[in-house]
C-alpha positions in Angstrom: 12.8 -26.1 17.4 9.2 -27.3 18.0 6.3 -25.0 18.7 9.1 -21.8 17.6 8.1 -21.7 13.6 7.1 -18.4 12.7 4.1 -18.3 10.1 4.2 -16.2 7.4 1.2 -14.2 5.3 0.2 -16.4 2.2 -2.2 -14.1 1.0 -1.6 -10.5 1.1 -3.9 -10.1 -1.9 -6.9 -8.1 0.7 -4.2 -7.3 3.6 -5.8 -3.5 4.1 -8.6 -1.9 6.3 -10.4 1.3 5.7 -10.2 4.2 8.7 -13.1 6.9 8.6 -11.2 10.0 10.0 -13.5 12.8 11.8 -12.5 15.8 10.2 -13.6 17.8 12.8 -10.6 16.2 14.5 -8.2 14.5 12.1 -7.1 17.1 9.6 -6.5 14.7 6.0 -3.7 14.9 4.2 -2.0 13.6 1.1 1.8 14.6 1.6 4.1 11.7 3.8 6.7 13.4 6.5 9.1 12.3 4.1 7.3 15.2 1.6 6.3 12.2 -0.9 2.8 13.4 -2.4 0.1 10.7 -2.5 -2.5 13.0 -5.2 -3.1 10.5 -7.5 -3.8 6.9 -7.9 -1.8 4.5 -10.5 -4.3 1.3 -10.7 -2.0 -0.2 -14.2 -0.2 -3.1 -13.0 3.4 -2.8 -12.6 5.8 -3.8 -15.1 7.8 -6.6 -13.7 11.7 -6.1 -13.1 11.2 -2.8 -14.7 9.0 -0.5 -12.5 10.6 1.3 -9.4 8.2 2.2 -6.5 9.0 3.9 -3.4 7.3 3.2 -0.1 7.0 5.1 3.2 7.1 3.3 6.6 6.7 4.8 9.7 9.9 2.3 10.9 11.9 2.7 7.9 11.2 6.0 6.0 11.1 5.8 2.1 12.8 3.1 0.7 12.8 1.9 -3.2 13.1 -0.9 -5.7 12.3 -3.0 -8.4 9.1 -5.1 -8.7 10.2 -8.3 -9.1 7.2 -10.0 -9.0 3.1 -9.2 -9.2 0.6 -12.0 -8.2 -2.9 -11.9 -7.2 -2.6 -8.0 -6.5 0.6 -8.8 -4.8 3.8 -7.1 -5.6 6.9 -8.0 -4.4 10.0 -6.0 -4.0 13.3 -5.3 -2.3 12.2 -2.0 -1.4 12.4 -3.0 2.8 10.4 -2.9 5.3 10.1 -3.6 9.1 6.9 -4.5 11.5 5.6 -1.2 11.9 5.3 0.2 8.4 2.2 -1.8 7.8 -0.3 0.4 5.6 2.0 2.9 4.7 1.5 4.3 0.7 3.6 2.8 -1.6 4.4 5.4 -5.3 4.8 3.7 -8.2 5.3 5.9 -11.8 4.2 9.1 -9.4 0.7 7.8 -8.5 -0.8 6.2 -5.1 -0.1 2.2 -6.2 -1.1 0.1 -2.9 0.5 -0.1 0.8 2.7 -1.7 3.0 2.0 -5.1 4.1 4.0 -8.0 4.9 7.3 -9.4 4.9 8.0 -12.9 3.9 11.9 -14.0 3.7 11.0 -17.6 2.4 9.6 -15.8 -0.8 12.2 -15.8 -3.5 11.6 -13.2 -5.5 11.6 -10.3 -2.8 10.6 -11.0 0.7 8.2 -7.4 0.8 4.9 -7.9 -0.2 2.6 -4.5 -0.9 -0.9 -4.9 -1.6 -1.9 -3.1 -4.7 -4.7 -0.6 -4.6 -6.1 -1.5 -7.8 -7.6 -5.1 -5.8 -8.3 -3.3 -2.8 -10.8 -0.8 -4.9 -12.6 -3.7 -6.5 -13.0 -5.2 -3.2 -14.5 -1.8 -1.8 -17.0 -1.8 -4.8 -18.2 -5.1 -4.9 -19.4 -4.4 -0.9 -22.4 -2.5 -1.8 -23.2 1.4 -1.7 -22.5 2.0 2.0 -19.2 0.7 2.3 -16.7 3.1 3.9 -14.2 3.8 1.7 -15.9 3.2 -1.8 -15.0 5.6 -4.2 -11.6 6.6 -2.9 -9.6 9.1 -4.1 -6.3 10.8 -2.2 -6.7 14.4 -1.6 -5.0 16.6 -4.4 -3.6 20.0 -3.7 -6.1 22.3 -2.5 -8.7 19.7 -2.1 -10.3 19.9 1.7 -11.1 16.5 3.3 -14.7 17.8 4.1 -16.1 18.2 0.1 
């Protein structure tokens, strides 16, 4: 029907944003309700139609499956999601590996696209000194938000 065409992401390549938390008020963490543990991050691209990650949405909990696809710090998967998991952590080979971030159902090779974290770093660093978010690394065991 005209003017009723839904447009999907073509890029999800950068699809993140960086949140700084007061920890006088937000109290960080590094463990998803689910009890997934986010404590370490896995910037190695995924092997393609052989790596498993998991993902946590807020909408649809943990789901997994199979990369079937990595372009442009893209990777694709089965593993669903719905509108309202956006920027939840995806696991892949038990380190922090990207986040939710769009859903395409023309794309044939999975319609869930994740960003990967290893782009999203090198975008951080190539902002300058100041940039919110440079350095990142997710909280281990026993690490406080405020050091």
């Amino acid at each position: 029907m005209p003017g009723n065409t839904q447009d999907y992401p073509v890029n999800s390549s950068r699809d993140y944003s960086i949140i700084k938390l007061n920890p006088e008020v937000v109290k960080a963490g590094n463990t998803a309700p689910d009890g997934t543990k986010f404590d370490h991050l896995n910037t190695a691209p995924p092997v393609v139609g052989h790596d498993i990650m998991c993902k946590y949405g807020q909408v649809t909990q943990r789901t997994c499956g199979v990369v079937t696809e990595f372009t442009d710090n893209v990777m694709y998967s089965w593993a669903g999601i719905f509108p309202g998991d956006s920027g939840g952590g995806v696991v892949l080979k038990g380190g922090f590996a990207g986040v939710n971030s769009a859903i395409n159902p023309s794309h044939a090779n999975g319609p869930f696209q994740f960003t990967n974290i290893a782009g999203i770093l090198a975008d951080l660093n190539k902002q300058g000194p100041q940039t919110v978010g440079i350095g990142f690394q997710p909280l281990r065991d026993g690490d406080s938000a405020m050091s």
